[in-house]
N, C-alpha and C positions, 0 to 999 in steps of 0.2 A: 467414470466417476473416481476408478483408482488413484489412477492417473493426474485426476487433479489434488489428492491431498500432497503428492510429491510434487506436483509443481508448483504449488504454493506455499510448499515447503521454503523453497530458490525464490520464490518472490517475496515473502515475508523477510530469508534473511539478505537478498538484495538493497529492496526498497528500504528497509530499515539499518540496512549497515550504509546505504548512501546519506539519506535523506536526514538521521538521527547521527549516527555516529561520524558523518561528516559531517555534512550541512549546518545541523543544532550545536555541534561542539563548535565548531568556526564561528558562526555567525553566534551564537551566544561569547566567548570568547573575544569575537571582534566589539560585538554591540549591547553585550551585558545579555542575562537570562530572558527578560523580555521581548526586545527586538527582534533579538536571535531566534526566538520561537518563533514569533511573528513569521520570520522571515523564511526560516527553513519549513513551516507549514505554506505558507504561498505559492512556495516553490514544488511541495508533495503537490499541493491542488493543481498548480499549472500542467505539470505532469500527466495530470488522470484527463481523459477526453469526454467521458459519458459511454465511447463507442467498446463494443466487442465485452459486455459486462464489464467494465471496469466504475467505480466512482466518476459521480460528477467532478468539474473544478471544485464547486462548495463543499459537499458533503465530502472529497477530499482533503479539503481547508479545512475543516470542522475537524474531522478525524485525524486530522496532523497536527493539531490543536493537542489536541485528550494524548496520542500518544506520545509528541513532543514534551507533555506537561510530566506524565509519567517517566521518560527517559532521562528529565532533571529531576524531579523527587529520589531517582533510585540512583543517587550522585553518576548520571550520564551511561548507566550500563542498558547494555542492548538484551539481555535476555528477555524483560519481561516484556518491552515492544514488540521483539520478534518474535514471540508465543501469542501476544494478543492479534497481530496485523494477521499472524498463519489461520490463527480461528476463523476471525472475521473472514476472509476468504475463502475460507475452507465451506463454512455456514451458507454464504452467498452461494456458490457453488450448487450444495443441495439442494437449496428452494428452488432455484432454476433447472436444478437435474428433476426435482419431483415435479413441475409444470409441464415440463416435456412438451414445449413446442416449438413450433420450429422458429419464434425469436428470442428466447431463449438457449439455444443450446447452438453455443458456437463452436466453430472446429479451430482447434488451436494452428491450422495453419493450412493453406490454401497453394496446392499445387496446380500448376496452371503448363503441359506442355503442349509446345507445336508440332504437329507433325506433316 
């Protein structure tokens, strides 16, 4: 459980220094505030699979939506996406560590040798 607020640490300021601080500045800049959100939220959703606890495509769309919307109200600064996107992760995390079952609780990574 440690473990996961540092990794969602690296994936809040990831996901949100690509998705916001690239993507919404570009594509806003390219197609105005608008589209630009549009756009660079389509692209968070396309990104999320459903699989291994992560968001759906939609409620990734939706959620790149709200923080997209907040990364232009706060004239394009990442700190307050990437303290909201670290929560929301962080919170998901929990509920699925307090279920405690065995589809919930994924292993961040799967070794597999031959011998």
């Amino acid at each position: 459980g440690w473990g996961s607020a540092v990794q969602f640490e690296f994936v809040g300021v990831g996901e949100e220094s690509f998705f916001r601080g690239v993507l919404n500045n570009g594509f806003s800049d390219w197609l105005g505030p608008g589209y630009g959100l549009l756009a660079s939220s389509a692209a968070f959703g396309l990104a999320h699979s459903g699989e291994a606890g992560t968001a759906t495509p939609g409620v990734a769309f939706v959620f790149g939506l709200y923080l997209g919307f907040l990364h232009q109200a706060d004239s394009y600064a990442l700190g307050q996406v990437v303290a909201l996107h670290y929560w929301w992760d962080l919170l998901m995390t929990v509920v699925a560590l307090k279920k405690h079952d065995a589809a919930t609780v994924l292993p961040i990574a799967h070794v597999y040798l031959r011998f």
